[in-house]
N, C-alpha and C positions, 0 to 999 in steps of 0.2 A: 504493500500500500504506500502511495504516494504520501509524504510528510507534510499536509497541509497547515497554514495558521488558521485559516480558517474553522478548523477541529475546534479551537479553544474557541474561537465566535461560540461554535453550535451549543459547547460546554455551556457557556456562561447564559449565553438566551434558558438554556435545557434547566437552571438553577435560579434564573429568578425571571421568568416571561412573565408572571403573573396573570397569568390567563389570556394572553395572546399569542394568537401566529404566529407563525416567523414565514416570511416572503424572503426568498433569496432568488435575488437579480444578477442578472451579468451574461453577457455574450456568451452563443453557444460553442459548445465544446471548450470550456476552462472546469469544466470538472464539479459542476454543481450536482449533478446527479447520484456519482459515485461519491461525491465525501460523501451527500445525505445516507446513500445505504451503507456506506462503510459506519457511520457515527449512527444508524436506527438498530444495526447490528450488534455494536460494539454497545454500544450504553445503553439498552433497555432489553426488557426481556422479550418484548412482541413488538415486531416490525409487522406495517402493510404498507405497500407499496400501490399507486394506480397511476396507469399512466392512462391518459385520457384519448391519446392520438394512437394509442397504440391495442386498448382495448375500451372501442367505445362503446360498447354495452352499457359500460358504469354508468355511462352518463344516465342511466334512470332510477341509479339510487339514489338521486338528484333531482328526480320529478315530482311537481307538485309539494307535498307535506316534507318542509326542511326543519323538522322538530329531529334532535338529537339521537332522542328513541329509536324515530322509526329509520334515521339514515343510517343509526349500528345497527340494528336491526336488518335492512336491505342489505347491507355488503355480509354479513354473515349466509344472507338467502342465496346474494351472486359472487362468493370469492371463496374458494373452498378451504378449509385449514388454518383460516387466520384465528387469533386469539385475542381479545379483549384483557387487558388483566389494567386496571386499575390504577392511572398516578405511573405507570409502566411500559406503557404502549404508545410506539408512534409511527405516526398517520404519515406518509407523503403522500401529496396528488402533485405530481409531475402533471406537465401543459395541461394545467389551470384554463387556460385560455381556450380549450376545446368544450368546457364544461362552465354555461355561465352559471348553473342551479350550483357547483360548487364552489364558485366565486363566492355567491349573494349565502350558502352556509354558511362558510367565514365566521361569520359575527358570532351566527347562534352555536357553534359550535364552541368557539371560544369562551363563552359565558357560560358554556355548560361544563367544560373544563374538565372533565374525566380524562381526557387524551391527549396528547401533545399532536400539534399539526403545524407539518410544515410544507407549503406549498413552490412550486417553482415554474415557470414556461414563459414565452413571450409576451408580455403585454400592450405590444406596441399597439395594435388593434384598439385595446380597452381604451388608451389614453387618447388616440385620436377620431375615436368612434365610428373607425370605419377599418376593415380588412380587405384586403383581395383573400385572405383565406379561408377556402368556405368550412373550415375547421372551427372557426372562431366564434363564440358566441358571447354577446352581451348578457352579464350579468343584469338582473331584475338591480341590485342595487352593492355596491361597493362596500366593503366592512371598514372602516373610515375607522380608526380607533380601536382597532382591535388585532390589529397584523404592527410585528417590529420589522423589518425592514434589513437584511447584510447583504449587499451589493461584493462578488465575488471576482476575479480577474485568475489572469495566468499565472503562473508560480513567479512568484518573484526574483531576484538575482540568490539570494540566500537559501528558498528553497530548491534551486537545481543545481546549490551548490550539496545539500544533502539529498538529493535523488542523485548525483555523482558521486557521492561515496564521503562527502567532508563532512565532520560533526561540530557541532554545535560550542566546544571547546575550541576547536581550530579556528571560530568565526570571534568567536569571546578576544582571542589573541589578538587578531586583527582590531577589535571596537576597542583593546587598550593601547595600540597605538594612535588611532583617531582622538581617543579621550584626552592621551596624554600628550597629544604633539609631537610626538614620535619618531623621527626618520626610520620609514621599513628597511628590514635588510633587504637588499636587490632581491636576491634568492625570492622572499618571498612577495616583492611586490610583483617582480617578474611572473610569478605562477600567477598572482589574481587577475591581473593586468590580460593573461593570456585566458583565463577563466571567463573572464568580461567579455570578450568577443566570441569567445566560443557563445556565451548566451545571448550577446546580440544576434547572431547567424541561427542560432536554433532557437531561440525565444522559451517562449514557457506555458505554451498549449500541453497540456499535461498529455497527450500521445504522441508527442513531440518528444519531449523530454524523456519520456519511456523508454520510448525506442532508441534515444540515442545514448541513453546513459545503458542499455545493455549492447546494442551492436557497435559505435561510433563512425556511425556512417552518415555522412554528409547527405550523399545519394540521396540516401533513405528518407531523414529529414527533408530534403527538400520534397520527394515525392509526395510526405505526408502533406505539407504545409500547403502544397496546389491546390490537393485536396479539399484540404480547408478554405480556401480561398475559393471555391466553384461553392464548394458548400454556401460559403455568406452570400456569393452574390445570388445561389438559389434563390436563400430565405429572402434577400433583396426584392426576386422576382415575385414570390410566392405572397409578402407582406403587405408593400409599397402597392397603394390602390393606383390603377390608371395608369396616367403619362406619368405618374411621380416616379414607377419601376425603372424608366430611362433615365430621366435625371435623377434618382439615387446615384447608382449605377454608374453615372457620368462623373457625379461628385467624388466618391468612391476612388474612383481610376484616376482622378486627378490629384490626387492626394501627394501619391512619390513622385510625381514631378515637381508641382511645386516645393515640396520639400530639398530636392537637388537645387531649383533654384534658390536657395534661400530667402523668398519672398520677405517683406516685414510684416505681411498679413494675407490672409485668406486671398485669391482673387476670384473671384466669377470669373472672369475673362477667361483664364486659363480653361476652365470648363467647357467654355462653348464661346467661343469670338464676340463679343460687343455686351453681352447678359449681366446680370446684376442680381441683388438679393432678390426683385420683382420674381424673376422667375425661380432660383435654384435655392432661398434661403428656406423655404420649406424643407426641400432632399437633405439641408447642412441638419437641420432641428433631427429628422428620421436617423442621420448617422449619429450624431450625439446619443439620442434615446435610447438607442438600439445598441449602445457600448461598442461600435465599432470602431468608433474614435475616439480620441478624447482632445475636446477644445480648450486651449486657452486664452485667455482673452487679454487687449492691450490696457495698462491704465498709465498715465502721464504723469501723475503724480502719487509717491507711493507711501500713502496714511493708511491706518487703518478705518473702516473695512476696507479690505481690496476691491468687494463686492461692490459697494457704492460707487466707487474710483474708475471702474471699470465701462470700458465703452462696447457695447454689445456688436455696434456693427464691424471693430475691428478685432480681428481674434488667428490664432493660425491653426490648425487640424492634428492632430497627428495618430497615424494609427495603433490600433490596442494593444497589438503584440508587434515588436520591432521586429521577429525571427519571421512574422506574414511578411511586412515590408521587406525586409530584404530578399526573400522570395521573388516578389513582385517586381523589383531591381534584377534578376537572375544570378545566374549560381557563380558568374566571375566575378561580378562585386563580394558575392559572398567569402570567397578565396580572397577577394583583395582585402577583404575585414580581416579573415583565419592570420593570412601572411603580415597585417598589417604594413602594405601599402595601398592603401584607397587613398586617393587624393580630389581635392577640387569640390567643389559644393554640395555633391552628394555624402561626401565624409560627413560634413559640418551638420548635413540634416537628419543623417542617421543619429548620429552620436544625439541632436536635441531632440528627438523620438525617443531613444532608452533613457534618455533622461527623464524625460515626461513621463515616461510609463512609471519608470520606479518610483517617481513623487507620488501618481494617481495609487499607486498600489500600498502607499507609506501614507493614504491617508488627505493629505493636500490638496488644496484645488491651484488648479493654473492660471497664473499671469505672468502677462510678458511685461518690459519697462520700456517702454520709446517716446521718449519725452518731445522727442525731434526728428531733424533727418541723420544727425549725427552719431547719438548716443543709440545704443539697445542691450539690454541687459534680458539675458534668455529667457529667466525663470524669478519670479517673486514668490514667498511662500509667507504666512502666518504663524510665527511660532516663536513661544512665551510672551504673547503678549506685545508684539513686533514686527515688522514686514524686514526680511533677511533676502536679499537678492542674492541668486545663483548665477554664475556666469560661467556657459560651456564652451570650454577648447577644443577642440578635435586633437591638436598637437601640444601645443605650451606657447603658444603669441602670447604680449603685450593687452592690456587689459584698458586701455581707456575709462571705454563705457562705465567698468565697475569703478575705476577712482575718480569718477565724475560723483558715481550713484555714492561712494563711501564719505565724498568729500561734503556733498549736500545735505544725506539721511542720518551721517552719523553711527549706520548702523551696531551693534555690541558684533557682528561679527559679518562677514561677507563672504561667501566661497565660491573660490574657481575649482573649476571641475578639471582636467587635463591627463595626457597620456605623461605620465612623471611622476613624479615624486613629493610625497603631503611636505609641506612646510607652511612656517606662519609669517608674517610680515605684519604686525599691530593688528588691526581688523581683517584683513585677507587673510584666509587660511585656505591652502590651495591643495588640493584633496586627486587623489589618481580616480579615475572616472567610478571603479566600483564601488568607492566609497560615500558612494551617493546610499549605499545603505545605510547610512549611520545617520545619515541628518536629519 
């Protein structure tokens, strides 16, 4: 079994939900499925399982009368072997979204609190009121107050360093050189350094990861990750009503280019010659929603909240797993990452893709700083109470932008990201790219 953090999410909801759901979101194939049956297995004495798309029968334990009773009642008439045991049993209905009758249980189920329930599947349909899936159905009414919410992603850099074989002590070493200011020994900045790119090129789609941590095959990986990649734009086709399937889809594929270019913000243009938010800023809302990107957005001036500060219509894209993206780049860029010689614009926008990811996956939301045409500082974040700017190097350049942001904000502390070696200089503490896990 794959070593999720997410385990301790499920833990701690499982110890004090107080009689709510748990709804667990996130892009398909990151492995929401199997933690749920690894953790209904491991911590309770009776698991049930119902997948809605896969055995739509269920959907008429769901019909009509949504009293407690009689819905335990129906799945013991339609699911053979299952066990009820009290304060000890838990419920998943995987694609929720095919079953609106167990959407709109939710609630009553929750208040009646006998069972732990945890729910999972697309909800893009629900929130925009409309499907091309004819799978999907609208719920009679939303449990508004009674579902917690853990939004799930790919393994992070830390967990494929333990699906590769590194424990949790070797990672402690490393977080007391970050603590302490440190100089690494080569030796070992060298290995994480080389560990970092191997995770950029395979990313952390957890069958991804699998397979590569038993065979080490490149091949393989990339095979998997196309996979993946026809898969999304499927769900693309399958989800997005109308002409919106095309400009998804359009938005989507524009993503790694703009990213080579190093744009300062999103452009339509790049999408389709002369267009604007008018047409495609809907397709941008469906990629966001739908976790196949993750956006950050620009603010000018950096107070807290970032949220207020922040201008909606400028923002840049990036997508969910960097090991897709560079898929999508092909398999000699992937080499020119492995060898570490990638050079030229494409470098600079991969490296602030895995940067983004691992902030999204650490919790943070994104902002970018571009005060001007001059200055840009990659990444902004919130933390103790403070706005702390990131600035990512592909190589080890010269830093402007960040002793413009140090010299103005004052910040208690500012880090560059780079291929090299951690050091400190007053506020700047300049950190080797994987140690974006620490912050």
């Amino acid at each position: 079994m794959l070593k999720r953090k997410a385990y301790q999410n499920l833990l701690e909801w499982k110890n004090n939900h107080h009689n709510k759901c748990l709804m667990i979101k996130g892009a398909r194939q990151v492995g929401k499925t199997y933690l749920v049956r690894e953790f209904g297995k491991q911590e309770y004495q009776s698991y049930i399982e119902i997948n809605f798309v896969k055995s739509p029968n269920l959907k008429e334990i769901f019909l009509e009368d949504l009293s407690p009773d009689v819905i335990y009642k129906k799945m013991t008439a339609n699911m053979k072997d299952i066990k009820f045991i009290p304060h000890d049993t838990l419920i998943f209905m995987d694609e929720i979204q095919a079953c609106g009758g167990a959407r709109t249980a939710i609630k009553f189920l929750a208040e009646d609190g006998r069972f732990d329930i945890i729910t999972s599947g697309s909800l893009l349909g629900l929130a925009y009121g409309e499907d091309d899936d004819p799978n999907t159905e609208i719920p009679a009414s939303n449990p508004t107050g009674y579902e917690d919410f853990l939004t799930m992603y790919s393994l992070d850099f830390e967990e494929f360093l333990w699906a590769n074989g590194y424990n949790e002590t070797q990672i402690e070493i490393l977080r007391e050189y970050y603590q302490n200011n440190e100089h690494i020994p080569d030796v070992i900045n060298n290995t994480y350094e080389e560990l970092f790119r191997e995770y950029i090129v395979v990313g952390g789609m957890p069958e991804v990861v699998v397979d590569f941590a038993m065979y080490k095959d490149f091949n393989r990986v990339d095979r998997i990750q196309k996979r993946i990649i026809a898969d999304y734009q499927f769900d693309i086709g399958k989800h997005a009503k109308g002409v919106e399937k095309v400009k998804v889809k359009k938005c989507y594929d524009a993503i790694p280019k703009q990213l080579s270019k190093e744009l300062k913000k999103f452009q339509y243009s790049t999408v389709e010659n002369g267009q604007t938010k008018k047409k495609y800023g809907n397709s941008v809302t469906w990629l966001v929603d739908s976790a196949l990107v993750n956006i950050c957005y620009n603010v000018r001036e950096a107070y807290l909240p970032l949220l207020g500060n922040s201008n909606e219509d400028q923002f840049k894209l990036y997508i969910n797993d960097t090991g897709l993206l560079c898929s999508m780049y092909g398999f000699d860029t992937k080499k020119a990452i492995l060898n570490n010689t990638i050079k030229g614009n494409t470098k600079g926008g991969i490296y602030e893709n895995i940067v983004s990811e691992c902030l999204i996956k650490k919790g943070y939301r994104l902002y970018y700083y571009k005060p001007d045409n001059q200055h840009e500082v990659e990444f902004l974040i919130e933390k103790n109470v403070e706005v702390l700017p990131i600035e990512v190097k592909a190589g080890n350049s010269c830093t402007p932008s960040l002793n413009q942001f140090i010299e103005e904000y004052k910040p208690s502390v500012a880090y560059k990201l780079i291929d090299g070696q951690l050091g400190v200089v007053g506020p700047k503490k300049t950190l080797p790219h994987y140690m974006v896990l620490f912050i």
